[in-house]
DSSP file (Angstrom, degrees, kcal/mol; ACC not computed):
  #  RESIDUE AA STRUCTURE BP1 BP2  ACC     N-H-->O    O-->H-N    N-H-->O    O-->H-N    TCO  KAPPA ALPHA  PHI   PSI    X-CA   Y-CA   Z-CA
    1    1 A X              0   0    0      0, 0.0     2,-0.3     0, 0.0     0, 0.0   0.000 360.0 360.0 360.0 119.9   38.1   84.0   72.0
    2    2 A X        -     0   0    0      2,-0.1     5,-0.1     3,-0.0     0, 0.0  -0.468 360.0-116.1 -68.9 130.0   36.4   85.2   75.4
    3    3 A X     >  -     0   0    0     -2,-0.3     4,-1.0     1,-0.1    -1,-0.0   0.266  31.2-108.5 -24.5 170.9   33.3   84.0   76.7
    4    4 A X  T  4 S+     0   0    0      2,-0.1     4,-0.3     3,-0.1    -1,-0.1   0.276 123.7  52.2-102.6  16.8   30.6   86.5   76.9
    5    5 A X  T  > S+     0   0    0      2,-0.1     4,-0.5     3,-0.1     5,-0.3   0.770 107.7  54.7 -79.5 -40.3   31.2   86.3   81.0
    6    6 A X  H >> S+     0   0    0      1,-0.3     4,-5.1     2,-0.2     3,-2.9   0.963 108.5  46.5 -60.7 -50.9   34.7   87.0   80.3
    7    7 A X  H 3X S+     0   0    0     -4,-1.0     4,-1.9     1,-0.3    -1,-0.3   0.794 109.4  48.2 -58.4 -29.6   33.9   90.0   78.4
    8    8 A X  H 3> S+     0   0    0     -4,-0.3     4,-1.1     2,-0.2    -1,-0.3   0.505 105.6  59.7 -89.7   9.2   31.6   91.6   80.6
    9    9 A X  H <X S+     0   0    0     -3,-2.9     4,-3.3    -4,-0.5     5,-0.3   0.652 111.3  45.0 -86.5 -28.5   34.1   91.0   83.6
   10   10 A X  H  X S+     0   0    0     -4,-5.1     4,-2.0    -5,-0.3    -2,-0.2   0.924 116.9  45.3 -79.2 -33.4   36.8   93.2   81.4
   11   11 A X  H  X S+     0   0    0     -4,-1.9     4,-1.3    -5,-0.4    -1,-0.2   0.984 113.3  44.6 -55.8 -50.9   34.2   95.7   80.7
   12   12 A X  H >X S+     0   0    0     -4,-1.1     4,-1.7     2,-0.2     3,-0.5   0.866 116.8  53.6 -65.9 -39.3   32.9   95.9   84.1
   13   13 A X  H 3X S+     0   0    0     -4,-3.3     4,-4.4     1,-0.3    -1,-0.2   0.946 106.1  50.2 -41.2 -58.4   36.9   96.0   85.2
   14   14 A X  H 3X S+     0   0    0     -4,-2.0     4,-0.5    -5,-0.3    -1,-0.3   0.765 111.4  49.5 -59.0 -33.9   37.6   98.6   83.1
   15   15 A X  H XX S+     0   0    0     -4,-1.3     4,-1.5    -3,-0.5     3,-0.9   0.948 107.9  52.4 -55.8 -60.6   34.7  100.7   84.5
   16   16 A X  H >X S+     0   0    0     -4,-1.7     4,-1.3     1,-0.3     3,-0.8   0.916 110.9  44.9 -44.8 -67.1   35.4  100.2   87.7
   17   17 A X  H 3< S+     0   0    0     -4,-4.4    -1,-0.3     1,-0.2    -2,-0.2   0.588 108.1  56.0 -41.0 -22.6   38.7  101.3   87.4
   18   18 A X  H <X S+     0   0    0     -3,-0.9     4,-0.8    -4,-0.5    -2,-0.2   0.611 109.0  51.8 -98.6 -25.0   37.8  104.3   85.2
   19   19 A X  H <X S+     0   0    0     -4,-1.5     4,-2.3    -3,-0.8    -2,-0.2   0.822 110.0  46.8 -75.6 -32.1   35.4  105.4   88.2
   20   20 A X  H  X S+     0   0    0     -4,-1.3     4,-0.6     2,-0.2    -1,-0.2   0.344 106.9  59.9 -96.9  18.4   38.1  105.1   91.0
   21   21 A X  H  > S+     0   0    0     -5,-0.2     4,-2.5     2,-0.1    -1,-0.2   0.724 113.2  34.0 -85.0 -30.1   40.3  106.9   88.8
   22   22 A X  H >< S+     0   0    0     -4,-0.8     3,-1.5     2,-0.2     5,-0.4   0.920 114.7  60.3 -74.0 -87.0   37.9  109.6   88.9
   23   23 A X  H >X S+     0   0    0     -4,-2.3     3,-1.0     1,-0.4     4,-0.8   0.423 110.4  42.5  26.0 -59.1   37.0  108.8   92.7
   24   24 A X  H 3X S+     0   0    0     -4,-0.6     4,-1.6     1,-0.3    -1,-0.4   0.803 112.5  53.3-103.2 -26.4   40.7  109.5   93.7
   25   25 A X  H << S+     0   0    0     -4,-2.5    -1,-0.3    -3,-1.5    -2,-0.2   0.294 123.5  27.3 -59.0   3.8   41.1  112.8   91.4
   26   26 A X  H <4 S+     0   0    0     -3,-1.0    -2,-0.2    -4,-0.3    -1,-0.2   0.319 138.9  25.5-147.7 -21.2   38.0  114.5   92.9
   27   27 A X  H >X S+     0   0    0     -4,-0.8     3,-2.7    -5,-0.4     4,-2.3   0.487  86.6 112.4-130.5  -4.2   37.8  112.8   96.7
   28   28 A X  H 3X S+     0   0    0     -4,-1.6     4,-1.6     1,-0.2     5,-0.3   0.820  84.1  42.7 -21.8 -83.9   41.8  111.9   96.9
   29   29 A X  H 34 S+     0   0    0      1,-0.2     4,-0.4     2,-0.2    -1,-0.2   0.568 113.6  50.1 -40.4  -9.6   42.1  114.7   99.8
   30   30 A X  H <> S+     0   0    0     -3,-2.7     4,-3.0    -6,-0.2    -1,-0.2   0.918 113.2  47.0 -95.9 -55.7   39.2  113.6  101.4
   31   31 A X  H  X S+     0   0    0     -4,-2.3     4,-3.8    -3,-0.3     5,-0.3   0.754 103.4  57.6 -13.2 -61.3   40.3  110.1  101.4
   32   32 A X  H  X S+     0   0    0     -4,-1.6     4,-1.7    -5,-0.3     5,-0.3   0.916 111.9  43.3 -59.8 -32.1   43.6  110.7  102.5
   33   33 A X  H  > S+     0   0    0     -4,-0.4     4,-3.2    -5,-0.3     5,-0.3   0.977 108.6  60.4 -65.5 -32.7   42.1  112.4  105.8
   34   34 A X  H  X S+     0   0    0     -4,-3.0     4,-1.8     1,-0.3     3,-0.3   0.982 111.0  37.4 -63.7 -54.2   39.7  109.8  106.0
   35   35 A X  H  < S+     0   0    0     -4,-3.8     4,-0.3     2,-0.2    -1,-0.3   0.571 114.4  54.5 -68.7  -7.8   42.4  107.2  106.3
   36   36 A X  H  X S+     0   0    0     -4,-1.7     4,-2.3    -5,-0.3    -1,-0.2   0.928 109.9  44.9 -78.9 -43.4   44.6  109.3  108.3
   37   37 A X  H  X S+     0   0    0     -4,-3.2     4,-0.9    -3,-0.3    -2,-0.2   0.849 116.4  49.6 -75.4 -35.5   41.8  109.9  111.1
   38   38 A X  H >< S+     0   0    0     -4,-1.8     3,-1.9    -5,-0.3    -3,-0.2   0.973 120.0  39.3 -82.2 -60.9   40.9  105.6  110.8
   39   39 A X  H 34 S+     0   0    0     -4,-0.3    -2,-0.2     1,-0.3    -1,-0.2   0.820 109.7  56.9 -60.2 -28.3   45.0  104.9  111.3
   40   40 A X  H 3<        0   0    0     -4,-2.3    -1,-0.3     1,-0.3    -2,-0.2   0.781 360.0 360.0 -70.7 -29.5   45.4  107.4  113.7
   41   41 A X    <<        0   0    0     -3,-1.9    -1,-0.3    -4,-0.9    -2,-0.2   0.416 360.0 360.0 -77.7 360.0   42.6  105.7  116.0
């Protein structure tokens, strides 16, 4: 049985995760440039 830390670190995981899935479907392209223009430097 999980702790009640445990649980709100799997909630909070799962959130997190569910925001940079949205993150990378709506800023992917912007992203990528952004990390082309930082590697390129």
């Amino acid at each position: 049985m999980l702790s009640r830390q445990q649980e709100s670190e799997k909630r909070h995981i799962a959130w997190v995760w569910c925001t940079r899935k949205l993150f990378k479907r709506e800023f992917g392209p912007v992203k990528r440039l952004e990390v082309g223009l930082i590697s390129g430097q």
